[in-house]
Steps between C-alpha positions, in 0.01 A plus 500: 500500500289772451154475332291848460135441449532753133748293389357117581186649366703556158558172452172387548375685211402306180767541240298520127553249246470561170193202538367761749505767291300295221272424760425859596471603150247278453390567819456898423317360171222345697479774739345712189873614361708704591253826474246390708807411764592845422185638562439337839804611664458866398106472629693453822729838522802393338397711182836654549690110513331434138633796344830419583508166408368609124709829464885519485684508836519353856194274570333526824498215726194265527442287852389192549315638724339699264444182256303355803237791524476520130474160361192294666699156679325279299661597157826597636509119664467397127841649475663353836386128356629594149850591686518251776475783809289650744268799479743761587770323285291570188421833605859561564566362113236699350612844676843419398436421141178675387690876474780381328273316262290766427848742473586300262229419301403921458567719233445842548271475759274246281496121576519332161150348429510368124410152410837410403658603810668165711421568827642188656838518276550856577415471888768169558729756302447787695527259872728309425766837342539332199 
């Protein structure tokens, strides 16, 4: 039987539950919101990433990798605990969920900001393609 390294590694990965999606919402909530998350990743280059992610079309990618040299190890272990993984693993759940969240969550370029806005509602929406 053949076993390639890309495809074990696959398999490794976390899958999301919608319990881990809760749990990075809030997580994202504690973090400052999602603005100041926002903010930090386009401080590091990917100025071009964030306007994709809040404008119509494809999104560009974001790493783990990238998650790792943004978010300090402390706060992002918050999230691993919260989700029952690793470092990387939350990193890897974060990169994967944070553009489509923010895709999601846009209009017109704008993030929706008002008081009556449900952040946590829309966001398990928006992950889990309800």
């Amino acid at each position: 039987m053949f076993y390639s390294e890309q495809l074990n590694s696959k398999f490794m990965e976390k899958v999301a539950t919608e319990s881990d999606y809760f749990s990075i919402l809030m997580w994202i909530e504690h973090y400052g919101g999602i603005a100041a998350l926002l903010e930090a990743i386009s401080q590091h280059g990917l100025h071009n990433s964030v306007a994709s992610w809040l404008e119509k079309g494809e999104n560009f990618t974001l790493y783990p990798e990238q998650i790792l040299s943004i978010i300090n190890t402390d706060e992002l272990d918050n999230l691993a605990i919260e989700c029952n993984t690793d470092l990387p693993g939350a990193a890897q759940l974060l990169a994967s969920t944070f553009p489509r969240l923010v895709n999601g969550l846009s209009i017109k370029g704008k993030l929706p900001l008002s008081p009556d806005h449900d952040f946590y509602a829309d966001g398990i929406d928006i992950l889990c393609g309800h």
